[in-house]
MARKE-703875 format. One record per residue (C-alpha): x, z negated, y negated. Coordinates in steps of 0.05 Angstrom, whole numbers, padded with zeros to 5 digits, always signed. Example, Ala and Ser with C-alpha at 12.3 -4.5 7.8 and 13.67 -1.06 7.14 Angstrom:
+00246-00156+00090
+00273-00143+00021
This chain:
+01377+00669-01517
+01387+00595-01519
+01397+00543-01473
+01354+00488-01500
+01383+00431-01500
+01449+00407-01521
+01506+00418-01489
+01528+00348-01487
+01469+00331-01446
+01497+00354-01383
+01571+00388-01389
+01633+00346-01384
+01687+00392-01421
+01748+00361-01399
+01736+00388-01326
+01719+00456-01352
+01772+00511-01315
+01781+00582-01335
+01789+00627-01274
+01786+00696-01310
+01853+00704-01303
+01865+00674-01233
+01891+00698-01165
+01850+00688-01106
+01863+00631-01071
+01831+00617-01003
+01817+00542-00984
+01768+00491-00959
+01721+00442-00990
+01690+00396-00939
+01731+00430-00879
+01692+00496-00904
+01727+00562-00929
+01723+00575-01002
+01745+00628-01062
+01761+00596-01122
+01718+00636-01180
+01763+00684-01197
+01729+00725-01260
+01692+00673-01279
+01698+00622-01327
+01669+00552-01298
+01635+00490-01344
+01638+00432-01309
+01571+00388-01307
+01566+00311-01314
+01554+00291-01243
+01596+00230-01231
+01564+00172-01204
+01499+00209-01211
+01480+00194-01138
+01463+00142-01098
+01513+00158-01040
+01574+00157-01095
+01624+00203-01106
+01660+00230-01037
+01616+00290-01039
+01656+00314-01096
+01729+00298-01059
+01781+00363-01069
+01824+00322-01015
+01790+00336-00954
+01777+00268-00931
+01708+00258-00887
+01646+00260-00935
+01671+00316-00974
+01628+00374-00986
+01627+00446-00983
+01629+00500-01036
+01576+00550-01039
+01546+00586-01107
+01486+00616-01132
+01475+00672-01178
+01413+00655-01222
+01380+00687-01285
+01400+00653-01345
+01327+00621-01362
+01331+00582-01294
+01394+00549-01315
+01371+00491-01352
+01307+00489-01312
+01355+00471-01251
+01403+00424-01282
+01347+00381-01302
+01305+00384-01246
+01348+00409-01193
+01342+00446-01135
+01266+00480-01108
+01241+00517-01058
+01228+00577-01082
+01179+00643-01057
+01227+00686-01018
+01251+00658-00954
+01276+00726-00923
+01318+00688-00860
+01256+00643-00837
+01197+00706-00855
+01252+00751-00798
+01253+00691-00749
+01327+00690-00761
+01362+00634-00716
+01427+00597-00741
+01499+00628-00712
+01524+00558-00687
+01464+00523-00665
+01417+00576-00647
+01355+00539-00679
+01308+00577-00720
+01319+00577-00794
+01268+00548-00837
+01248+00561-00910
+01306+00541-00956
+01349+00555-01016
+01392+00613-01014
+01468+00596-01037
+01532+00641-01012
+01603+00627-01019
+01613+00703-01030
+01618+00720-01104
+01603+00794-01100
+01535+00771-01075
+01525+00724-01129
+01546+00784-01182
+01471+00812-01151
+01436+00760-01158
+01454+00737-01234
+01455+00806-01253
+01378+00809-01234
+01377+00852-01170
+01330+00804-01125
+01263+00838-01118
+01207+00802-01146
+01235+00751-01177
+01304+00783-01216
+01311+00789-01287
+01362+00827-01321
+01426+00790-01340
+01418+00766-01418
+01448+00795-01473
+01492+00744-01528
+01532+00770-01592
+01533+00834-01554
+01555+00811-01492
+01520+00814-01427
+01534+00762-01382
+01524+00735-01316
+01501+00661-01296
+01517+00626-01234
+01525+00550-01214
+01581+00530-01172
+01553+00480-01124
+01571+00423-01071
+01537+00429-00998
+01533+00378-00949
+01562+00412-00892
+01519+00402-00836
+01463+00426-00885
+01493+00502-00886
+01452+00543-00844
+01484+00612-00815
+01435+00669-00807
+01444+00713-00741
+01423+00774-00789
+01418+00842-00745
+01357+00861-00797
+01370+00877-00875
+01443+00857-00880
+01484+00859-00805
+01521+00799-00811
+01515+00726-00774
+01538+00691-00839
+01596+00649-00809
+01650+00645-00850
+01699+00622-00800
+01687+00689-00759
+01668+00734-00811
+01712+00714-00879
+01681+00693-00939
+01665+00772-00961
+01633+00785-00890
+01573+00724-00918
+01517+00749-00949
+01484+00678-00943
+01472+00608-00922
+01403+00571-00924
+01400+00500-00938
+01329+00473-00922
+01323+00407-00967
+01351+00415-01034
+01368+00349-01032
+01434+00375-01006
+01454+00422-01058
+01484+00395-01118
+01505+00438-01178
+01565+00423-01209
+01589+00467-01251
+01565+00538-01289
+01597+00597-01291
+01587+00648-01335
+01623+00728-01332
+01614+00780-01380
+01589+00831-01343
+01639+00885-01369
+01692+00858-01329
+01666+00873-01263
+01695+00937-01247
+01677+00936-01175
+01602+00910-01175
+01569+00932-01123
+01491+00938-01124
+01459+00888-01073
+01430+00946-01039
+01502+00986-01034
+01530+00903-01018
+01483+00896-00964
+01494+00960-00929
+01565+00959-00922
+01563+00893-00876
+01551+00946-00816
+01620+00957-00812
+01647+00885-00805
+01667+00860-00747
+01668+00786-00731
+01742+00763-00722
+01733+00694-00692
+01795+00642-00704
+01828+00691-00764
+01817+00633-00813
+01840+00582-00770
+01910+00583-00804
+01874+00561-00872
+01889+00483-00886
+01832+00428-00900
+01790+00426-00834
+01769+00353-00815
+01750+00330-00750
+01680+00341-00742
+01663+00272-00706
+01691+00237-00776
+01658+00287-00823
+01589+00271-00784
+01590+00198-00789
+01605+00204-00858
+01546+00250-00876
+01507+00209-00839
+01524+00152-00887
+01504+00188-00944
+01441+00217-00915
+01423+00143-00910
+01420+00127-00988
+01401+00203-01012
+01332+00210-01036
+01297+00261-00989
+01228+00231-00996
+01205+00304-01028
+01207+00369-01017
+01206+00406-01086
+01177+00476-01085
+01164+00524-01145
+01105+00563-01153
+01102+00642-01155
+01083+00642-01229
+01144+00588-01239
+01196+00640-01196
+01176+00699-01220
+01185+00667-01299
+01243+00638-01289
């Protein structure tokens, strides 16, 4: 395969971070829990100052206007397709089709873009498991390898399935741990922002776990509200609020990007 179009064009090397290696390391982005990638190795994109509401969404010091961390396993013709264009609605919308309402607010979810911040999930989904619309994981110089962009996520954009249906889970991190997610649903993709891709050779996944095993074996989790409360980085919710709110003020939301079912299912 090929990526078509120059590497240059959208990576910024010098932020590029191997995590192959790494140990897991549980933090926050945006007040938020987050895994760093261990497994992966991550190529940062060219992102700064590529928005109209600045930088802060990209803090690491959890200061108000940070964002969340959230990824999404892809097939590795979408790649490009997304960096350029970003973000679209796509054809499955599994949360709003079930009448799923959100864990926190209890408002119905609406059609959105799947993202998780749990990284066996995303092993499913760039290794072509989703129905429909998966493609088996691509093969270079005799490696196959798994795709997935690391993104940002305005925080009051995540969107917590109560699931009781196909995986038994309510998708809150805080009560659940980041493994106990299967996913979140943000509804504008103005509020996603890729920022990185990572890329794992599928070999060195020892443990992968089919989505349909993956999504079974959230029946025996049990919500453990306040567990995570220990982990550092939460900001006060009245600050974090005000400062979104900022942002949402210069963002361009004036669209609402879908793709079509030929477009999905091709990648």
């Amino acid at each position: 395969g090929e990526l078509g179009f120059l590497a240059q064009e959208f990576f910024n090397f010098q932020f590029s971070s191997d995590f192959r290696d790494a140990k897991t390391s549980l933090e926050r982005r945006g007040g938020v829990l987050y895994e760093v990638p261990v497994g992966w190795k991550r190529f940062a994109l060219n992102v700064k100052g590529k928005y109209a509401d600045g930088n802060d969404w990209m803090r690491m010091d959890g200061r108000p206007g940070e964002w969340a961390v959230a990824y999404h396993g892809t097939k590795f013709d979408a790649v490009p397709k997304i960096l350029r264009n970003g973000f679209r609605l796509g054809i499955r919308h599994g949360p709003a089709a079930m009448k799923l309402k959100d864990t926190r607010t209890g408002q119905n979810i609406q059609e959105g873009i799947c993202c998780t911040p749990n990284l066996k999930v995303v092993e499913c989904f760039a290794n072509g498991e989703e129905a429909d619309t998966g493609r088996p994981p691509v093969t270079l110089e005799g490696r196959t390898l798994f795709f997935a962009l690391q993104c940002r996520v305005r925080p009051g954009a995540i969107r917590r399935p109560n699931n009781t249906t196909y995986t038994k889970t309510n998708n809150d991190e805080e009560q659940m741990g980041v493994g106990g997610v299967f996913e979140w649903v943000v509804e504008h993709p103005a509020d996603l922002r890729p920022y990185a891709v990572l890329v794992r050779d599928r070999g060195s996944c020892p443990s992968h776990m089919s989505l349909h095993d993956l999504a079974r074996s959230y029946a025996s989790m049990k919500p453990r509200p306040g567990a995570y409360d220990h982990v550092r980085g939460k900001i006060d919710a009245k600050a974090q609020a005000e400062a979104e709110k900022r942002q949402l003020e210069t963002m361009d939301r004036s669209s609402l990007p879908r793709l079509t079912r030929e477009e999905a299912r091709a990648g």
